[in-house]
C-alpha positions as CSV (number, residue, x, y, z in Angstrom):
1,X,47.0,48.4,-86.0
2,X,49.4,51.2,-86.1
3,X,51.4,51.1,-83.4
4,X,52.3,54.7,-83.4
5,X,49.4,57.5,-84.1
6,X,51.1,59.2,-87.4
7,X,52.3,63.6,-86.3
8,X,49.4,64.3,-88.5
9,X,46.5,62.8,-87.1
10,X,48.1,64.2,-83.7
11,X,48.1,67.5,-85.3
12,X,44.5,67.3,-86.8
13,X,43.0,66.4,-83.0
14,X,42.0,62.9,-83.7
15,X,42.2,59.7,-82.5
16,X,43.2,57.1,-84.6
17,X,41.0,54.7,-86.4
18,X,39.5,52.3,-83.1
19,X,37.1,49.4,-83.7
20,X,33.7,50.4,-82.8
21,X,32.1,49.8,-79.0
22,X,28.9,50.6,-77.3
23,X,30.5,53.8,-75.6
24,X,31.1,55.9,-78.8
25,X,29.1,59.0,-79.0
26,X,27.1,59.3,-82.3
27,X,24.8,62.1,-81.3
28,X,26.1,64.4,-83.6
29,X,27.3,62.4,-86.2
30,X,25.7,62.9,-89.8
31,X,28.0,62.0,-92.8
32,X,25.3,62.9,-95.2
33,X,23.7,59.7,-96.0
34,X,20.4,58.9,-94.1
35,X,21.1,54.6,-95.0
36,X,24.8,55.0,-93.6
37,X,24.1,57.2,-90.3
38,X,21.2,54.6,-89.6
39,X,23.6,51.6,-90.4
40,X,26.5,53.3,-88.0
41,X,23.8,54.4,-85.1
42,X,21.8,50.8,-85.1
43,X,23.2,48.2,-86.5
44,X,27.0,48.4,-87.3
45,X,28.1,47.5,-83.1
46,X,26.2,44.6,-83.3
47,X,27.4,43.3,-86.8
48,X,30.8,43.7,-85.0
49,X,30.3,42.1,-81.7
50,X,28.6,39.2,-84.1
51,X,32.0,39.2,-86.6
52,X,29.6,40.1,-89.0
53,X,31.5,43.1,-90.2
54,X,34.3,45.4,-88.6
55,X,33.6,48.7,-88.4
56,X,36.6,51.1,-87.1
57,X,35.3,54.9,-86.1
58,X,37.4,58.0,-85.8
59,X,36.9,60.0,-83.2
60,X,37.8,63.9,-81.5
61,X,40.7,63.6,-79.3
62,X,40.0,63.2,-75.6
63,X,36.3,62.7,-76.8
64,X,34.6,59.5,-78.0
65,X,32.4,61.9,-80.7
66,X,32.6,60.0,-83.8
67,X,33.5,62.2,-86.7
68,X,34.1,59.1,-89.4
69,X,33.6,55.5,-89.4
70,X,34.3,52.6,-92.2
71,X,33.5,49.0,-92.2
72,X,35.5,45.7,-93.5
73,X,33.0,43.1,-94.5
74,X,33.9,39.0,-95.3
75,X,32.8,38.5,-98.7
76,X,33.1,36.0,-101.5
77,X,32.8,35.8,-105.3
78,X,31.6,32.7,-107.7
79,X,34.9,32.5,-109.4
80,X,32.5,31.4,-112.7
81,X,31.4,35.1,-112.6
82,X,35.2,36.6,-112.4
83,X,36.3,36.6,-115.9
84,X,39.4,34.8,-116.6
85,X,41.7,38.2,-116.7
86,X,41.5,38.3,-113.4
87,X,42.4,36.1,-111.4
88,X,45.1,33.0,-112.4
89,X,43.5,29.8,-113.5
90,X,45.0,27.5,-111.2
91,X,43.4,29.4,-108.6
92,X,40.3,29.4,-110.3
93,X,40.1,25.6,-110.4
94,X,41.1,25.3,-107.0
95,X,38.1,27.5,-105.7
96,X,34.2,27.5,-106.0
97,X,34.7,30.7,-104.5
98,X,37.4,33.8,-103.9
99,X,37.0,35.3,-100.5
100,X,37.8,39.6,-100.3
101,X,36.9,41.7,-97.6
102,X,34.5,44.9,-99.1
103,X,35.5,48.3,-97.7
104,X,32.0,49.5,-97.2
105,X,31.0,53.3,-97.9
């Protein structure tokens, strides 16, 4: 984590991005997407408190209104479905599987 919030979020009246907990305030939150506003009001806390996933909201200055959130998710790929341009053999060899984290929408 940043250790300094950057002059323009300051300016902008925003926290910085804070790992989700139960006392965030998502009762106006609406980012369009009926799946991803039911994900972020119901399930995403849980995932997090279960290391499941991360997700890290932004919220209104001296407020804990959510106006964004994103989520980091532990993921892995059979490294027989990642064509060999990829990734180096050696490393292919090595591993039945290439761990990544997915930025989720």
């Amino acid at each position: 984590m940043l250790e300094k919030t950057p002059s323009k979020t300051k300016t902008m009246g925003i926290n910085a991005p804070c790992p989700i907990n139960e006392n965030h305030d998502f009762s106006d939150f609406d980012c369009g997407e009926d799946v991803l506003n039911e994900f972020v009001k119901t399930s995403a806390f849980n995932d997090f408190k279960n290391n499941e996933s991360a997700t890290y909201v932004l919220t209104m200055k001296d407020s804990n209104q959510v106006i964004a959130f994103y989520t980091l998710v532990h993921y892995h790929i059979r490294n027989k479905k990642i064509p060999d341009s990829f990734v180096n053999s050696s490393i292919k060899s090595k591993y039945n599987d290439i761990r990544i984290v997915l930025l989720g929408r």
